[in-house]
N, C-alpha and C positions, 0 to 999 in steps of 0.2 A: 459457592455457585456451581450447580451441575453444568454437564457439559454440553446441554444442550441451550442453544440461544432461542432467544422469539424473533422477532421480527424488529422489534426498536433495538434491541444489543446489536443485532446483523447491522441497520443503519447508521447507527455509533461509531460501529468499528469504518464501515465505510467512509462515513465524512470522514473520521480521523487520520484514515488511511491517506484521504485526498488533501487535508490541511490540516496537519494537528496544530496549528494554531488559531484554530477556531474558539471563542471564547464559550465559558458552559453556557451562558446564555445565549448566545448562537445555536448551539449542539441541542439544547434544551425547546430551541420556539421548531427548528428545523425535523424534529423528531415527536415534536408535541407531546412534551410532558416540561412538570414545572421542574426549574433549576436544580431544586434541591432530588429532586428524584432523578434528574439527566448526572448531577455531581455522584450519585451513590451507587449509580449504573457504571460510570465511565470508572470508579475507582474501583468496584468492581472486576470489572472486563481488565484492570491491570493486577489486581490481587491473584484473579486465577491464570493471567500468563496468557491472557490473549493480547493482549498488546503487551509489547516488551521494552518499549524505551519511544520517546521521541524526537529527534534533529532534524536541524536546518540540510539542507541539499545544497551543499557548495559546488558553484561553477570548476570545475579541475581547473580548466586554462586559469584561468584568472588567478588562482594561488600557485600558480608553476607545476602543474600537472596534468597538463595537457593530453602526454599521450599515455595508451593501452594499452597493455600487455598481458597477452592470458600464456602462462606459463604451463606446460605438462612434465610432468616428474615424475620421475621412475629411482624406483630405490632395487638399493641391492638386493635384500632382501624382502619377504613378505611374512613377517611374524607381527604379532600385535605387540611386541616391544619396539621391533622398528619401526612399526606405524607411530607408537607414543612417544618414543624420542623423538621422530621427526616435527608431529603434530606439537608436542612445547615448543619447541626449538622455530618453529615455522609462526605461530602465534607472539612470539615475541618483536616479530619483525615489523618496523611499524609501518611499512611501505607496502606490506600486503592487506588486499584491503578484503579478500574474501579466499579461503584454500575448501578444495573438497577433494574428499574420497571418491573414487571414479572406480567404476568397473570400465575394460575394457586394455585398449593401448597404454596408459598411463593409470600409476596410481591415485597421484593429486594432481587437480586444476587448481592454478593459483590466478587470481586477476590483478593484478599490480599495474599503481599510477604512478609515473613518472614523468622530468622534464622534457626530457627528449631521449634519443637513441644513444647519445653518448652516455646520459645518465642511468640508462637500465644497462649497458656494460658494464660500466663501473658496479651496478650493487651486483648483478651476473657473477662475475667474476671474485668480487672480496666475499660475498653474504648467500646469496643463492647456491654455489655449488660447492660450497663450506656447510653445506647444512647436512645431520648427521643423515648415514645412508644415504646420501644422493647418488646414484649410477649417471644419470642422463637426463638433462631438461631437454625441450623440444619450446621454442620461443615463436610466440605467434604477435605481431605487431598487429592490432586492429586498423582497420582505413577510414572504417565509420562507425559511428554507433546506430543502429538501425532502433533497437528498443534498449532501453539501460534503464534497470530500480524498478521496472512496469509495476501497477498496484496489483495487490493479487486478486485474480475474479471470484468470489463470493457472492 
C-alpha cells in the first residue's frame, strides 16, 4: 500500500480511531463499500502500520489508579548509551505508561498511574531513582485531566 490514502482509508482510520469496535459491517455500510472490500482496506491500513494495535480505554480509578503523575528526568549524562540503558531499563517498568525524549529542562517525560501519593513514593523511591543514570526527577502530581488519549486530527 503506498503512502498516500484516498478519502475512504482517511474515514476508516477515523471511525476506528473513534471505536474500534465497530464491526466490518458497520465500517463497511458507514464508509459505503461492501464488507469484503471495507475487510481488505482495514487489513490493509494495519499491514502498512497505520493503525498499530487496538484496546479497550480502562477507567484508572476503578482498577486503583486514579492518580497522575508526569515525571521529568534528568540523567547524569547525555551519551546515546546512557540514553539506551536508561530507555530498556525505563520500558521495563510496568507502571510507566508513556516516557519521551524531551529537548529542553529534562531529558525524559514519564507519565505514570498510580494509587495514591503514598504509592508513587514507594515506586519514587525503590524503582524510579534506581534507574540506571538518573541525576534528578522533578514530580508533578496532575489536579485534573483537562484533555487525555485526545484522537488525533486528521
Amino acid at each position: 500500500m503506498s503512502q498516500a490514502l484516498d478519502r475512504i482509508d482517511m474515514k476508516l482510520l477515523r471511525l476506528l480511531q473513534a471505536d474500534g469496535r465497530l464491526s466490518n459491517a458497520d465500517l463497511a455500510e458507514r464508509v459505503a463499500v461492501s464488507p469484503a472490500t471495507c475487510h481488505r482496506r482495514v487489513q490493509r491500513l494495519f499491514a502498512a502500520g497505520f493503525v498499530t494495535g487496538v484496546r479497550a480505554m480502562v477507567e484508572p480509578a476503578r482498577v486503583g489508579r486514579g492518580a497522575l503523575v508526569m515525571v521529568g528526568v534528568v540523567l547524569d549524562r547525555s551519551t546515546p548509551e546512557s540514553f539506551g540503558t536508561f530507555e530498556r531499563a525505563v520500558a521495563a517498568l510496568p507502571f510507566v505508561l508513556d516516557c519521551h525524549l524531551v529537548a529542553g529542562d529534562f531529558d525524559y517525560f514519564l507519565k505514570i498511574r498510580v494509587g495514591d501519593m503514598a504509592d508513587f513514593n514507594r515506586l519514587h523511591g525503590e524503582k524510579l531513582i534506581a534507574l540506571p543514570g538518573v541525576r534528578q526527577t522533578r514530580t508533578f502530581f496532575v489536579m485534573k485531566e483537562v484533555v487525555d488519549n485526545a484522537p488525533l486530527d486528521f
